[in-house]
Each structure stands twice: as C-alpha cells, then as structure tokens.
C-alpha positions as CSV (number, residue, x, y, z in Angstrom):
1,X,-32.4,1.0,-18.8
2,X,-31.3,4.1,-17.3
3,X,-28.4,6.0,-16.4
4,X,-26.7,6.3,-13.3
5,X,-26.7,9.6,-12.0
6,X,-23.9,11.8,-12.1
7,X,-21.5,12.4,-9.7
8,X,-20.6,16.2,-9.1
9,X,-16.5,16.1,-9.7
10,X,-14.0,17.5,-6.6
11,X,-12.4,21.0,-6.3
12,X,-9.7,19.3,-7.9
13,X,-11.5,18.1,-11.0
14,X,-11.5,14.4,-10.4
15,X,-13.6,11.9,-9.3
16,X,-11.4,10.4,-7.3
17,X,-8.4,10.5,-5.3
18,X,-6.5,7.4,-6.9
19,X,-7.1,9.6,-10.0
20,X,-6.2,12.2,-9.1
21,X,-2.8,11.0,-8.1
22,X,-2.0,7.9,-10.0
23,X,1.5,8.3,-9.6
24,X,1.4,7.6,-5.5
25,X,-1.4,5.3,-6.3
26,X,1.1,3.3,-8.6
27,X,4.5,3.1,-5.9
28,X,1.7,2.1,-3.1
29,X,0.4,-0.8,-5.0
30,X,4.1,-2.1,-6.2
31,X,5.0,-1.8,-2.3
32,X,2.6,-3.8,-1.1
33,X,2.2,-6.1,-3.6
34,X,6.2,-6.6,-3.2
35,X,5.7,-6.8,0.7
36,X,3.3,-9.4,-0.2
37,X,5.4,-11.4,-2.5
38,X,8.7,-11.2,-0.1
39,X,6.9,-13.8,1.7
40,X,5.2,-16.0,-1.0
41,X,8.0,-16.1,-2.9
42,X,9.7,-19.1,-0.9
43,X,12.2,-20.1,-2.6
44,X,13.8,-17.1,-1.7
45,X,14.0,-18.1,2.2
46,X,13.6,-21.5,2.3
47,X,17.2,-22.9,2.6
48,X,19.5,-24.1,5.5
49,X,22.3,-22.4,4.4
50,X,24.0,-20.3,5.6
51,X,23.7,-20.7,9.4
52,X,24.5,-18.5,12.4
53,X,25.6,-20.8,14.9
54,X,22.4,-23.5,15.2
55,X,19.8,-21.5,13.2
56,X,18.7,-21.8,9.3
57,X,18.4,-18.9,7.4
58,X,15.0,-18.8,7.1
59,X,14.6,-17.7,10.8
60,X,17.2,-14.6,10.0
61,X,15.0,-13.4,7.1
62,X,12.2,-13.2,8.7
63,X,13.1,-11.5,12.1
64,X,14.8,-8.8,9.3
65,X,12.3,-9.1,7.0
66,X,9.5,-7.9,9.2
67,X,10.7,-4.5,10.5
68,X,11.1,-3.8,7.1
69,X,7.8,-4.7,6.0
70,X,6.5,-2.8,8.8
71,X,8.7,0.6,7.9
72,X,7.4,0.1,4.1
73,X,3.9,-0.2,5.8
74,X,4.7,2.9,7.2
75,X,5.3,4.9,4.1
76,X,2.6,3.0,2.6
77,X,0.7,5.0,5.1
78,X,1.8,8.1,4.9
79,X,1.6,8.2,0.9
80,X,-2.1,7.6,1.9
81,X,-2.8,10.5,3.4
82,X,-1.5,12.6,0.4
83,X,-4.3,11.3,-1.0
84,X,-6.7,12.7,1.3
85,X,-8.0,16.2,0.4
86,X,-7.1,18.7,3.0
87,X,-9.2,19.5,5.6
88,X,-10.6,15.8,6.3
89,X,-13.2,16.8,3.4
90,X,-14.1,13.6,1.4
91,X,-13.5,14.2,-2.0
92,X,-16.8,13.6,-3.2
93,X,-19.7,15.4,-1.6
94,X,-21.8,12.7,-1.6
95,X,-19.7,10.3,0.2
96,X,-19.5,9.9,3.8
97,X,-16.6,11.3,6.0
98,X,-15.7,8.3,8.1
C-alpha cells in the first residue's frame, strides 16, 4: 500500500482553513446547528397558548423566528469569509479557486 502524497502546507502553516481558525469554525457550527434545532425542537412552539387575538403561538414564533435565523445566517456568513485567505488565494495550492 502506499502513501498518499503530501500536501504542501499554506503561508500560514496549516492545511486548512477550519484549522487554522478553530475558534470561528467552532461558534459557526453551534449557530447553525442551534438555527437548526430552533425548529426541530417542537415542543418549544407547538402550543396554543398564548394567543394574539385568533392566532396560536406557533404562527408568532415562526414569523419572529425566521428574521432571526436569517440575521444569524448572516454572520454565519461573514465569519466565513475570515476564513478565506486574503486575496481570493485558496489555501492550498493544489486546490481549485472556484
């Protein structure tokens, strides 16, 4: 069996981006996985109390619910491209710039 061959590291000495931040790699994942939960978690939402006039609270929750899922998304985004190496270079030189 042979090895695979090795990968030349980055300017910045990892192999990776996620490595080499893995602090803004960490507060991406527990954003979106907690995006992702504030809707499968359904016990938290699914009630009929209280009320606004005629409407459950379920439909409240989720017309407030999703502007803030979309301004987490947001920074979810933005943390992203701190992980980008300046200059659109991809951090690897074998890999492809898309």
């Amino acid at each position: 069996m042979t090895q695979p061959p090795v990968q030349p590291r980055s300017s910045s000495g990892s192999k990776s981006p996620v490595a080499a931040h893995p602090v803004t790699s960490a507060v991406i994942a527990v954003l979106v996985t907690a995006c992702i939960a504030g809707t499968l978690i359904v016990p938290i939402y699914a009630r009929t109390t209280p009320k606004i006039g005629d409407f459950p609270f379920f439909y409240f929750y989720l017309l407030a619910y999703m502007p803030v899922v979309a301004i987490v998304l947001w920074i979810v985004i933005q943390l992203q491209k701190r992980l980008e190496p300046p200059g659109g270079q991809p951090a690897n030189p074998g890999e492809v710039a898309k």
